[in-house]
C-alpha positions in Angstrom: 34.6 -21.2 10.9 32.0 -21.4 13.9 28.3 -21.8 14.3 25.5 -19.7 15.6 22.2 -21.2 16.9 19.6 -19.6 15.2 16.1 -21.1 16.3 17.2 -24.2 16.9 19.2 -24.2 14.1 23.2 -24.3 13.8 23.9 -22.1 10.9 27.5 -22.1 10.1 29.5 -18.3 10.4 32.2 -16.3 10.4 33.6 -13.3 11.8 36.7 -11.6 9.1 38.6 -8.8 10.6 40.3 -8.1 14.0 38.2 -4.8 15.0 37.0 -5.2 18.3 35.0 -2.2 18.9 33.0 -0.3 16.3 30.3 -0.4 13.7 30.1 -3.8 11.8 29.2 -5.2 8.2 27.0 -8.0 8.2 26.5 -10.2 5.0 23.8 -11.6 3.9 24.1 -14.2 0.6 22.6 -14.4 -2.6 20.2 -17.3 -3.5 22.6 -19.8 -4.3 25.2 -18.7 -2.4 26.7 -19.5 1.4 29.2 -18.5 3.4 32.1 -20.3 0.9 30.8 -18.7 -2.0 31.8 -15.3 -0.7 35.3 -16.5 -1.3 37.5 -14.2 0.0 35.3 -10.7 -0.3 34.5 -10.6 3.2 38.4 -10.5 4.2 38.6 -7.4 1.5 35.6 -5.9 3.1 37.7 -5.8 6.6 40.9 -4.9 5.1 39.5 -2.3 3.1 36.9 -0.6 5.8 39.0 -2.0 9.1 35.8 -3.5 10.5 34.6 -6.3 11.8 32.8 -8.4 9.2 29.9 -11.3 9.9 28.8 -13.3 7.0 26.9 -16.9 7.4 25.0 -19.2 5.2 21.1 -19.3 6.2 19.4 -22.3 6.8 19.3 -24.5 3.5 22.9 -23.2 2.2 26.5 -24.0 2.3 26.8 -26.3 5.3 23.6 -24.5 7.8 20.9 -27.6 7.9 18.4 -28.3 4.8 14.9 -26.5 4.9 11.3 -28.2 4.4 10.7 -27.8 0.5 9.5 -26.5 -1.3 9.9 -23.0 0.7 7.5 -20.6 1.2 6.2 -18.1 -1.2 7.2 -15.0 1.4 10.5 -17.2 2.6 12.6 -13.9 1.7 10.1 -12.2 4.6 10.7 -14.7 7.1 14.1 -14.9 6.9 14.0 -10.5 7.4 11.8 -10.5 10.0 12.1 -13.8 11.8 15.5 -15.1 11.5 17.6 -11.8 10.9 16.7 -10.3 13.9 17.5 -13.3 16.0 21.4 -13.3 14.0 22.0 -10.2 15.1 21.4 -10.5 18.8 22.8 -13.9 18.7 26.6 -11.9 17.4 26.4 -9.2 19.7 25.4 -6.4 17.0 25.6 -2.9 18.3 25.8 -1.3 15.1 26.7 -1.2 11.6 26.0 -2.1 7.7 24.0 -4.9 6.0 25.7 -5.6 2.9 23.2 -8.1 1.2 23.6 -9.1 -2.5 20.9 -10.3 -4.8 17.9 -12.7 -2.4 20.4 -11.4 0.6 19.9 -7.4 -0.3 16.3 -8.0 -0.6 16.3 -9.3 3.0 17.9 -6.7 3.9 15.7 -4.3 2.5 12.8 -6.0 4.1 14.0 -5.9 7.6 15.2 -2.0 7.4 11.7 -1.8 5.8 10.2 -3.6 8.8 12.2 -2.4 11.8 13.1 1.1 13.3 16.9 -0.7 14.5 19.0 1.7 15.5 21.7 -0.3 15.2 21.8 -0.3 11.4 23.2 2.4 10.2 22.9 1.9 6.6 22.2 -0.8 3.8 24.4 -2.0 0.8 22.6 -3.0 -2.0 23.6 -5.2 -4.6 21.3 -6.5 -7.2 17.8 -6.7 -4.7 14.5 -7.8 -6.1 11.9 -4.9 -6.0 10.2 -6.0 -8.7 10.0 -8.9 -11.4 11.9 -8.4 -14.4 11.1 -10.8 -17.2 15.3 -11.0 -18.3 15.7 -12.4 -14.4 12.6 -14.8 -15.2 14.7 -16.2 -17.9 17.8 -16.3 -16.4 15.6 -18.3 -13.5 14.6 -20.5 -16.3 18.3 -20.7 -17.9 19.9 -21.3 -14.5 17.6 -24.5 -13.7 18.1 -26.6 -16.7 21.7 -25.6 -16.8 21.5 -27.1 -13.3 20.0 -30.5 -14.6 22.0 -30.7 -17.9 25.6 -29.3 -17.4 28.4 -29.1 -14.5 26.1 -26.7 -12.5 25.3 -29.2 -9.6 29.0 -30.0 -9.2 30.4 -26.8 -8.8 27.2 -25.4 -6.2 28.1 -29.0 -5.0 31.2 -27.7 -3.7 29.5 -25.4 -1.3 26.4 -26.6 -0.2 26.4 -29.8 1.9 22.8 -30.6 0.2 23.1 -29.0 -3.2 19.7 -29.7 -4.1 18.1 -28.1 -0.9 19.9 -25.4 -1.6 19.2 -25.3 -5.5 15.2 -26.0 -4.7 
């Protein structure tokens, strides 16, 4: 485990792999995810495509500082186009993937949508939000009072150093 500053911010990282040269895959979390919640994907994703993998936990998740709540409307935009940028110069990233599931593919969508990098070389996609679906409104709705009536908070307790930040 290490930290990048970010910002001013110490967002806690990763690097998976032992490739030193070549392209590499950089991960980019769901909405309630972090860094831990990966669990051990990002090893797999070395192993299997012998690269170098970066994955971290943005500001609010796993054990990166708390944000001001509640967040902003376009906080998916910011994080694209003023905190993503700043990651990847921060790791040294010459070129390669950005693997992004769910709040993290939508990122990443917005910063290949907003930049000409040549250093990314392609996107994986899992799950982004291009447009609201009522089931996902729902399962919005389904998640929170789960969160405030079962185990919810206790197991996203175990990897987020301010669960409710992070659920918020």
């Amino acid at each position: 485990m290490m930290r990048i500053e970010v910002h001013g911010q110490s967002l806690e990282a990763q690097w998976f792999g032992s490739a030193a040269t070549g392209p590499t895959i950089v991960m980019l979390h769901e909405g309630l995810g972090s860094l831990s919640m990966w669990r051990d994907f990002p090893q797999k994703v070395a192993d299997a495509s012998g690269l170098r993998v970066f994955a971290y936990s943005r500001a609010g998740y796993g054990n990166s500082p708390p944000v001001p709540l509640p967040r902003p409307i376009d906080y998916l935009h910011r994080e694209a186009i003023d905190v993503l940028p700043e990651v990847l110069n921060v790791i040294g990233f010459e070129r390669g993937i950005l693997l992004g599931h769910s709040d993290g593919a939508s990122i990443a969508a917005i910063y290949a949508g907003s930049f000409q990098d040549h250093r990314v070389r392609g996107l994986a996609l899992i799950e982004p939000h291009f447009f609201v679906e009522e089931m996902n409104v729902a399962a919005i709705r389904k998640t929170a009072a789960e969160y405030r009536s079962s185990s919810l908070r206790e197991k996203l307790a175990r990897h987020h150093s301010d669960v409710d930040n992070a659920f918020e």
